[in-house]
C-alpha positions in Angstrom: 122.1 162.2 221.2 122.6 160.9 217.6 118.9 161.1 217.1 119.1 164.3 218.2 121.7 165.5 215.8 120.3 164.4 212.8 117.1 166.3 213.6 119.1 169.5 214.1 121.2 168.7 210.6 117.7 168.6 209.0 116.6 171.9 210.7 120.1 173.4 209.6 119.3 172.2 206.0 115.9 173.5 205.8 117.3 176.7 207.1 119.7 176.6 203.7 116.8 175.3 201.7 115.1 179.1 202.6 118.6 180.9 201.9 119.0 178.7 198.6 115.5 180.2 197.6 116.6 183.6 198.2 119.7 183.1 196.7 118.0 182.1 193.4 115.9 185.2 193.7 119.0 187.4 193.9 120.5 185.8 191.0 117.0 186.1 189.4 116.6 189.9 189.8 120.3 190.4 188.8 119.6 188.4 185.5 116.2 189.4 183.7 117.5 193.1 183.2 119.9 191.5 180.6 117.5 188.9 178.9 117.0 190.1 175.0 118.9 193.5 175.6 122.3 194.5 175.0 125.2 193.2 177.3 128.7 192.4 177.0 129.6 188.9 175.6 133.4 187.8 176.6 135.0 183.9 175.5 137.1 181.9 177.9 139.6 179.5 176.6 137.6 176.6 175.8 135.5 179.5 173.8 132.3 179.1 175.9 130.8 182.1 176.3 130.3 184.7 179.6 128.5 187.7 179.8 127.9 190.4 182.3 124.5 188.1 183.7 126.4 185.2 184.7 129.0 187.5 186.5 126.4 190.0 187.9 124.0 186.7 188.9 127.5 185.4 190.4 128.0 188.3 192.7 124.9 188.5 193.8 124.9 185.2 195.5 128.2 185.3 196.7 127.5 188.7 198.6 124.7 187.2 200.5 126.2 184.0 201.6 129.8 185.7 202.3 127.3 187.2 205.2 125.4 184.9 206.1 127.2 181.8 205.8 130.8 182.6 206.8 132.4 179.0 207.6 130.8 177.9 204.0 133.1 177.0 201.1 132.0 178.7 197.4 133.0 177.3 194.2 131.3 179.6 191.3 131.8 179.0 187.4 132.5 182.6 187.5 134.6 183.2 190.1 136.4 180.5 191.4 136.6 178.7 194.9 137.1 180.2 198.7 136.9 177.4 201.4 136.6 174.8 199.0 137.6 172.3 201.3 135.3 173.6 204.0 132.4 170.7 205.0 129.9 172.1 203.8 130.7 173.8 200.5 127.7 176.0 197.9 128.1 175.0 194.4 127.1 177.9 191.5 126.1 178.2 188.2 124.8 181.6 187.7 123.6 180.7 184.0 123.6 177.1 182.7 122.6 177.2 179.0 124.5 180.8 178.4 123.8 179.9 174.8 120.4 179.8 175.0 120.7 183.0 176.8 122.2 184.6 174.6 120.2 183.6 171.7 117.2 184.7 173.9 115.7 180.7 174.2 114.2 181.3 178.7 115.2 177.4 178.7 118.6 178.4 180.5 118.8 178.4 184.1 120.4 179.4 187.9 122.0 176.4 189.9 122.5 176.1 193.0 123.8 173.4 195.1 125.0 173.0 198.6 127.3 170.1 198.9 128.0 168.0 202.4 131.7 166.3 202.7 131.4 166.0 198.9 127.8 164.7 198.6 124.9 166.9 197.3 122.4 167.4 200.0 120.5 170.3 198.3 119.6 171.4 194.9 117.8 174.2 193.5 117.2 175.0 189.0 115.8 178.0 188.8 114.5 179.5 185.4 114.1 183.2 186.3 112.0 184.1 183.1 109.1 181.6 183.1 109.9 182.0 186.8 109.8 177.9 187.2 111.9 176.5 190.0 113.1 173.2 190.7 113.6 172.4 194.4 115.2 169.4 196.2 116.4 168.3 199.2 118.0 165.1 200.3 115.4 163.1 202.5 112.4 164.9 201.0 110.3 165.3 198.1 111.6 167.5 195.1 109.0 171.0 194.5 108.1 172.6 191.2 107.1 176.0 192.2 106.3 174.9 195.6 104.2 171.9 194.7 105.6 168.3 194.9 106.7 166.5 191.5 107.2 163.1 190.4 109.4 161.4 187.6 107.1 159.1 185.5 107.6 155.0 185.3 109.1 153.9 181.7 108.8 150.6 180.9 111.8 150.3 178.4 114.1 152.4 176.3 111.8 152.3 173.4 109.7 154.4 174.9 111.9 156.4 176.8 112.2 160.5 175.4 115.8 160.9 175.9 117.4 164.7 175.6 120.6 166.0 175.1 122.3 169.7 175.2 124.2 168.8 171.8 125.8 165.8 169.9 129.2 168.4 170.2 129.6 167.5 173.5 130.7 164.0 172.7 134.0 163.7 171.8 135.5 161.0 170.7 134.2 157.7 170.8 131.7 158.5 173.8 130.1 160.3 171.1 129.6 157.3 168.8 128.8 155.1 171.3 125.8 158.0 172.8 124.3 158.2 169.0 124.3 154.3 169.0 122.1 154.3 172.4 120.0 157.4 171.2 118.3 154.9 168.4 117.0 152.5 170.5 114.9 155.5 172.7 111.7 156.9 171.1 112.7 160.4 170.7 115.8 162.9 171.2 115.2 166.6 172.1 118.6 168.6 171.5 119.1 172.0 173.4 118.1 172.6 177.2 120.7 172.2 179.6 120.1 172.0 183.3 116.0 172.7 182.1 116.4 169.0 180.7 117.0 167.9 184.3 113.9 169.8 185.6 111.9 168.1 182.9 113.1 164.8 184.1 111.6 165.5 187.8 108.5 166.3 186.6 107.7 163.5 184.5 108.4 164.9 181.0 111.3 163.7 179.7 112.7 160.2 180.6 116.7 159.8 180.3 119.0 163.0 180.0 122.5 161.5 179.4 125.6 163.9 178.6 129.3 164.2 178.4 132.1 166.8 179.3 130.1 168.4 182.7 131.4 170.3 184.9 131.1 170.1 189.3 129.0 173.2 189.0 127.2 171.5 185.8 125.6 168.6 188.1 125.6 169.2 191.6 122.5 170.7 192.2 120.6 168.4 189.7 121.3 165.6 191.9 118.6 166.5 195.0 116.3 168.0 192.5 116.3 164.2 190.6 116.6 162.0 193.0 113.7 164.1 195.5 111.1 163.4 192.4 111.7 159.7 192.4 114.9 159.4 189.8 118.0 158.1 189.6 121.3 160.0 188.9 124.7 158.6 188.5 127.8 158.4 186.2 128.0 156.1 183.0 129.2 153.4 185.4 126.4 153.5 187.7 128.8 155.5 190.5 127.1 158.1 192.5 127.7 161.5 191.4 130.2 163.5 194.1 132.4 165.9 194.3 134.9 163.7 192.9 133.1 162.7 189.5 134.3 166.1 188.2 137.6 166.2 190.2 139.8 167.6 187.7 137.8 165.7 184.8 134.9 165.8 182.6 132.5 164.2 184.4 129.3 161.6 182.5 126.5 162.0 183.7 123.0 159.9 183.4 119.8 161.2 185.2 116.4 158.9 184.8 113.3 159.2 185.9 112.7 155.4 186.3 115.8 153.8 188.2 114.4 150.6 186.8 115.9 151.3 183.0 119.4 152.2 184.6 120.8 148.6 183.4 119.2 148.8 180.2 120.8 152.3 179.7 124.4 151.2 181.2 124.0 148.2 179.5 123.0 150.4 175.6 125.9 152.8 176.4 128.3 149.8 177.1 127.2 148.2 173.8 127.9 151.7 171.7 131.4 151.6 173.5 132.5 147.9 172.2 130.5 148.9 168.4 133.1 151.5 168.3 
């Protein structure tokens, strides 16, 4: 019977895998009429910006899996939570990297998540101008555009490419103790958001490590990582949940080889203790 069960879970997420796809096509079509044209640009209180993309992309999504997924808990940058303490419970970011979308940079992106008692079990990035999309799922391979990806191996930090959305995001002493650990990779790219992440899965970039995320910041670049081979956790090696960003800021580290995890807890440590 158990054996049973779990074969039916994995049909029922392969099932949400589809509606995840469609759902990033909805938030796709609702988005590109806005990219480089004139929309309404509001700030929130920590002066991040919104505009009428990220609400339209929001909607969209929401209208579709208000129908077909009833039982299902939402929790939307946008628009809040309904049945967030449902089971199973879809995670949103209609536009991560709004600055970048604002400034017309197509290195924002859509993200998607669908979260099981708290744990991500499916992940989609979605970049609906290049039209590249990121695709995991929890037992199987991670897709770019269909096709399987792999991280890449790195032997040590030193020749590790390490990116970063912005040194800004640091405050305090995580900050000095991030620059600290950024000298000893090869290179740092600034600028890219949840992009950085896709990156990582296909064998680009190396390390992505960042402060001050949000749940809907990092759910859905869980699957996509860890499908291609990587490793994504907190900066003390804790699995990222539900709970990492449960009324915090949440730290996140995503690497393509799991192997340099220790070398990179172990640089971050030493930044901490220099400060």
């Amino acid at each position: 019977m158990k054996r049973q069960s779990i074969k039916e879970e994995y049909m029922s997420l392969t099932d949400d895998l589809l509606l995840a796809n469609r759902l990033a096509d909805a938030a796709a079509h609702a988005i590109r009429p806005f990219f480089r044209a004139q929309f309404e640009t509001d700030y929130k209180s920590d002066a991040s910006p919104v505009t009428e993309a990220d609400r339209a992309a929001e909607a969209a999504i929401r209208t579709i899996l208000e129908s077909e997924r009833p039982d299902d808990g939402i929790i939307g940058e946008e628009y809040g939570a309904t049945r967030e303490n449902a089971e199973r419970v879809w995670i949103l970011d209609p536009i991560d990297g709004t600055k970048s979308f604002i400034a017309g940079r197509p290195i924002f992106g859509s993200l998607i998540a669908l979260t099981q008692a708290g744990w991500p079990m499916l992940g989609i990035i979605n970049q609906p101008i290049a039209q590249e999309r990121w695709a995991g799922l929890i037992g199987e391979g991670t897709t770019f555009n269909g096709k399987p990806v792999q991280t890449r191996r790195c032997r040590e930090l030193s020749d590790a490419i390490l990116a970063s959305t912005g040194p800004q995001f640091f405050p305090g002493c995580s900050g000095e103790h991030f620059s600290l650990f950024a000298r000893g990779c090869r290179d740092t790219i600034w600028g890219g958001d949840c992009y950085n992440y896709g990156l990582v899965a296909s064998g680009h970039i190396d390390i992505v490590v960042e402060a001050g995320l949000k749940l809907h910041d990092i759910a859905a670049l869980v699957p996509v990582v860890e499908g291609a081979g990587g490793r994504m956790c907190d900066w003390s090696g804790e699995p990222l949940t539900h709970d990492s960003a449960d009324g915090q800021d949440a730290q996140v580290i995503a690497l393509g080889d799991p192997a340099r995890l220790d070398d990179v807890l172990e640089a971050l440590a030493a930044g901490h203790e220099h400060h």
